[in-house]
MIDOSE-1310 file (N, C-alpha, C; in nm, 2 decimals, decimal comma, always signed):
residues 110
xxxx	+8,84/+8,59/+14,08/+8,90/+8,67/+13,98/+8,79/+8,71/+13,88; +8,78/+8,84/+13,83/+8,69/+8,91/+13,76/+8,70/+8,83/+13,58; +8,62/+8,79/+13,55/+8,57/+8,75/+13,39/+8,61/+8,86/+13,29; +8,68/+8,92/+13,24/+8,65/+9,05/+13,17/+8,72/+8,95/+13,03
xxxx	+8,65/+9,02/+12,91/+8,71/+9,01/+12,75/+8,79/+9,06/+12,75; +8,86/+9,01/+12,60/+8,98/+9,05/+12,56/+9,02/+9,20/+12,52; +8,89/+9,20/+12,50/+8,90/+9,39/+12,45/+8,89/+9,48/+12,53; +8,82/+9,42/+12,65/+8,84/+9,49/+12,75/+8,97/+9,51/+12,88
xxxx	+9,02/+9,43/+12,86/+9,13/+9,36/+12,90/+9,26/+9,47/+12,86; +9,28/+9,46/+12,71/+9,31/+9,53/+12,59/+9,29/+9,70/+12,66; +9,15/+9,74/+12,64/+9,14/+9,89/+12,70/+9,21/+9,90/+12,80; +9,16/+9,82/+12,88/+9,21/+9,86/+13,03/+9,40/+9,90/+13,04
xxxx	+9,43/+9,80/+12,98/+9,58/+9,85/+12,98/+9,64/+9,95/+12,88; +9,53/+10,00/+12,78/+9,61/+10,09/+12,72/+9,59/+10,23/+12,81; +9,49/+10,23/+12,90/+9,44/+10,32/+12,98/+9,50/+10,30/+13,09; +9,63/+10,28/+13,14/+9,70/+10,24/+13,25/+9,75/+10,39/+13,31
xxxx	+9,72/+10,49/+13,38/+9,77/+10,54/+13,45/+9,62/+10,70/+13,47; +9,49/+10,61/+13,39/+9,42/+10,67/+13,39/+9,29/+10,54/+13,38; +9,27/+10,46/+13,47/+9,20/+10,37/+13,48/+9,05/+10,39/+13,49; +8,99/+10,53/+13,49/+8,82/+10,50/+13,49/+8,84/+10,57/+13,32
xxxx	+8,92/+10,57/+13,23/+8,94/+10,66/+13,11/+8,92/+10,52/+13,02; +8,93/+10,41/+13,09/+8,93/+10,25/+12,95/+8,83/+10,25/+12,89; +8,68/+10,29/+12,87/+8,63/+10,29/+12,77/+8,63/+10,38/+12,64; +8,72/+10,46/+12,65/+8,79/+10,57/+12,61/+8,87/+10,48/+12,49
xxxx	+8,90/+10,41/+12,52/+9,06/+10,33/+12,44/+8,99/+10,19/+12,41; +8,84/+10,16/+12,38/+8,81/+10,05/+12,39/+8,81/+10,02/+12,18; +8,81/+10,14/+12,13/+8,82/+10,11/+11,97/+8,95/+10,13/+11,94; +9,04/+10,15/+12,05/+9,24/+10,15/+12,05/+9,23/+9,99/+12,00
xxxx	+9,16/+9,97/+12,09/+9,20/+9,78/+12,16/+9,11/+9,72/+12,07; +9,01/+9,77/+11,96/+9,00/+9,68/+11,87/+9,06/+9,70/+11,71; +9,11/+9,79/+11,73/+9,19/+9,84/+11,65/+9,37/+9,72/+11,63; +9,36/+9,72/+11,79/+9,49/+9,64/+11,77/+9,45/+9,47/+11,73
xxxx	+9,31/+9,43/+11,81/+9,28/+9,34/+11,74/+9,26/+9,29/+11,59; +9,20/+9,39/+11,51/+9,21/+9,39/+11,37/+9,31/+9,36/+11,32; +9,41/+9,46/+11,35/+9,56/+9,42/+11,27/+9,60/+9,26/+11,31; +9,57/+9,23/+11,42/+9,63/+9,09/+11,48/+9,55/+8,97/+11,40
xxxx	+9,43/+9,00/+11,32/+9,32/+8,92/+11,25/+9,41/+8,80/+11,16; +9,47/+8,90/+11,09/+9,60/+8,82/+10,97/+9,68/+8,76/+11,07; +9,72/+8,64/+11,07/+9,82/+8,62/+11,15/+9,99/+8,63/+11,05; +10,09/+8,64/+11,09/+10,23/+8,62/+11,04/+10,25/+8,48/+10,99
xxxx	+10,38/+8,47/+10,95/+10,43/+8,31/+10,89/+10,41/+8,25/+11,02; +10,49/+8,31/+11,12/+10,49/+8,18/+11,23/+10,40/+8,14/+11,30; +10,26/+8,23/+11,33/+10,15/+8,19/+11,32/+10,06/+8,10/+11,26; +10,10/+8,12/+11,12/+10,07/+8,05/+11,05/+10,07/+7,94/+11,08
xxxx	+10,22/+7,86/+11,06/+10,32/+7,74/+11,05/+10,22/+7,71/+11,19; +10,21/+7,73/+11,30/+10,17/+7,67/+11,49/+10,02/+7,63/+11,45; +9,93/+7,69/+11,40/+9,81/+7,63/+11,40/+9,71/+7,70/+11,26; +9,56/+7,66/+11,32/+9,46/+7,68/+11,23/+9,43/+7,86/+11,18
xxxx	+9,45/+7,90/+11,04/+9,40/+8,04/+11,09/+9,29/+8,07/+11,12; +9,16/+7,92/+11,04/+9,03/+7,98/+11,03/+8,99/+8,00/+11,19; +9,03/+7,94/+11,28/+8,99/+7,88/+11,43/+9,03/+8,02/+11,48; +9,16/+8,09/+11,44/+9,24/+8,21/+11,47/+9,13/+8,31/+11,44
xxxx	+9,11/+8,34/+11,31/+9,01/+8,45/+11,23/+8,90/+8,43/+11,35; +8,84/+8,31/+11,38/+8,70/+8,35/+11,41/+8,71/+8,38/+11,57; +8,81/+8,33/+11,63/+8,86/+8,39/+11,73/+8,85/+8,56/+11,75; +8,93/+8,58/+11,70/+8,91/+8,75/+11,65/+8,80/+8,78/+11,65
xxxx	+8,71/+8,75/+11,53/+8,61/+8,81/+11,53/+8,52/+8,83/+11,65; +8,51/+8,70/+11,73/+8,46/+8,66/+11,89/+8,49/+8,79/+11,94; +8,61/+8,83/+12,00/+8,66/+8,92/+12,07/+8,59/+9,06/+12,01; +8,61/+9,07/+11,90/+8,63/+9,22/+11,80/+8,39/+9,24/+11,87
xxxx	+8,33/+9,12/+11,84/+8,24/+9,17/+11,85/+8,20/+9,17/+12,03; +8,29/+9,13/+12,08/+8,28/+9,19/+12,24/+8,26/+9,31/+12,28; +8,31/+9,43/+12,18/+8,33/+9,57/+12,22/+8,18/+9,60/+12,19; +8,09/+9,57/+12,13/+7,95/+9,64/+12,13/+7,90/+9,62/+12,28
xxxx	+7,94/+9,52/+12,33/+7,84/+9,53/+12,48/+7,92/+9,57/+12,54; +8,03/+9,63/+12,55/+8,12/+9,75/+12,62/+8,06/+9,92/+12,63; +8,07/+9,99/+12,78/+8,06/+10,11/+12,76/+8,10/+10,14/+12,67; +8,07/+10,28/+12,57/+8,16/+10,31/+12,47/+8,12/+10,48/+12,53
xxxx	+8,22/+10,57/+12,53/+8,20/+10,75/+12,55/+8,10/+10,81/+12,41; +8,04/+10,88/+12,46/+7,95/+10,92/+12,34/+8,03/+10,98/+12,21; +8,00/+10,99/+12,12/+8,09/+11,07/+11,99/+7,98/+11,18/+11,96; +8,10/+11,28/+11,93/+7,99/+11,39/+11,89/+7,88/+11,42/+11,84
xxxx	+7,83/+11,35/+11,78/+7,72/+11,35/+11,76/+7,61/+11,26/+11,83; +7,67/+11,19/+11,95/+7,58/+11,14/+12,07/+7,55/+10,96/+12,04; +7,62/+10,93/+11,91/+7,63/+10,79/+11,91/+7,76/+10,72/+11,95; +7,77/+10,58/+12,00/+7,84/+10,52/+12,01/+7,92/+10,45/+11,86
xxxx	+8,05/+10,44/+11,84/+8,06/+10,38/+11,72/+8,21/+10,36/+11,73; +8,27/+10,34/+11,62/+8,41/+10,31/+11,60/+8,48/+10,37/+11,46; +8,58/+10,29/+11,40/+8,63/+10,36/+11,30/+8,67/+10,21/+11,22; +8,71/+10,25/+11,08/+8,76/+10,12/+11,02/+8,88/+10,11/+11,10
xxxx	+9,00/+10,01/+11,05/+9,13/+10,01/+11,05/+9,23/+10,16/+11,09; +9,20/+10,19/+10,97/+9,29/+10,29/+10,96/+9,26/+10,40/+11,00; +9,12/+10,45/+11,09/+9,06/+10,50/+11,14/+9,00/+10,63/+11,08; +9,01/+10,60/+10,93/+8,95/+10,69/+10,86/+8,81/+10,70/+10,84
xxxx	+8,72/+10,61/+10,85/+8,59/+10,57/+10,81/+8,52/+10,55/+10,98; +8,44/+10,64/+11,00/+8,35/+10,63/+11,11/+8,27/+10,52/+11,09; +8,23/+10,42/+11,17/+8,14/+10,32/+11,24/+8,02/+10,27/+11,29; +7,90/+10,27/+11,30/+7,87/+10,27/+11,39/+7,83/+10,09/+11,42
xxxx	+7,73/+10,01/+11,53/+7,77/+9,95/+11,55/+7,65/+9,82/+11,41; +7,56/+9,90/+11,32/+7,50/+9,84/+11,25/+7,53/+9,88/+11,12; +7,68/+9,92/+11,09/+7,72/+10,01/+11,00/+7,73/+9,92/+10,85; +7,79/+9,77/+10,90/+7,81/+9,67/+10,76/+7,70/+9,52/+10,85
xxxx	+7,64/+9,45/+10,77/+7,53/+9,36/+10,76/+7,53/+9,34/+10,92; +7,51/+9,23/+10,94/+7,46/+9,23/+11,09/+7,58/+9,14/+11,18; +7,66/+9,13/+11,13/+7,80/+9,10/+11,16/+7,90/+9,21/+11,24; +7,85/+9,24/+11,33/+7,93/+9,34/+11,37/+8,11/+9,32/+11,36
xxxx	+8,12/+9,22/+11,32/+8,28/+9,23/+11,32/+8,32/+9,20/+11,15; +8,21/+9,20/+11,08/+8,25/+9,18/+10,96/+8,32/+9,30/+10,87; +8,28/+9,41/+10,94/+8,40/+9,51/+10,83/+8,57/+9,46/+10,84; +8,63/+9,41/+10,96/+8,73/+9,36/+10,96/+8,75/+9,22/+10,83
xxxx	+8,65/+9,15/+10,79/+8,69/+9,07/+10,69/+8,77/+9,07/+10,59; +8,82/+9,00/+10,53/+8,86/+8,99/+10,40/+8,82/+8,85/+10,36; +8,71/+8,91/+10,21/+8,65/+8,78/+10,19/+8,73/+8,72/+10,09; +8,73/+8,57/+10,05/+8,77/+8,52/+10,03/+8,79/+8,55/+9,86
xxxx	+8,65/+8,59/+9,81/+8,71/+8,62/+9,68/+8,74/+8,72/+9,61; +8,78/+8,79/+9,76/+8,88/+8,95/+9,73/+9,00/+8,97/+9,76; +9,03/+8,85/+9,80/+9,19/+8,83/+9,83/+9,28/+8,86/+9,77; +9,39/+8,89/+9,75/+9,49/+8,94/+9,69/+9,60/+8,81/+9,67
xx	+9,66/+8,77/+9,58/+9,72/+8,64/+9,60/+9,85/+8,69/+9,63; +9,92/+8,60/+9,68/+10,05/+8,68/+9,75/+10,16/+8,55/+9,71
C-alpha cells in the first residue's frame, strides 16, 4: 500500500471524479485542515490539543513538498484561511505552517 500524507490524501478525494486534477485541490485540503487546527468541546474533553495543534501543523507543512499547478504569475503558493490573502511558500518566518497559528498571546479569551 502506497504511503501518501494527509493532505494529499485530503486532495485526492476532493478531486474524485477527476483524479490527475488532485494537485489542483491540494490548498482545498489545507484549507480544510486549518479550520480542523481548533479542535471543538469534544475534542477537546478526548485528548491533548497541543499534541492535536502540532499534529496539524505536521500535515499543513506536507503540502510544500506536494506538486502544486502554477498560479498566474508562475509561482506556487496558497491563500490564508479565508482565502483572501495569497501565500507563498516563504510568505510568514520559516514555519511554513505558522500563518495558521494563533499565538498564545493573541488569543481571545472565550
Amino acid at each position: 500500500m502506497e504511503h501518501r500524507s494527509l493532505i494529499e490524501r485530503l486532495a485526492r478525494h476532493l478531486s474524485v471524479g477527476q483524479p490527475d486534477q488532485w494537485p489542483s485541490r491540494i490548498e482545498d485540503a489545507a484549507s480544510i485542515l486549518a479550520l480542523m487546527k481548533e479542535p471543538d468541546g469534544a475534542m477537546r474533553d478526548a485528548g491533548d490539543n497541543a499534541i492535536w495543534s502540532a499534529m496539524i501543523d505536521a500535515a499543513l507543512r506536507e503540502r510544500w513538498s506536494l506538486p502544486h499547478p502554477a498560479t498566474s504569475t508562475g509561482e506556487a503558493g496558497g491563500a490564508d484561511e479565508e482565502g483572501e490573502i495569497k501565500l507563498t511558500s516563504d510568505a510568514v518566518g520559516h514555519d511554513r505552517a505558522d500563518w495558521v497559528h494563533l499565538h498564545h498571546g493573541q488569543e481571545m479569551e472565550r
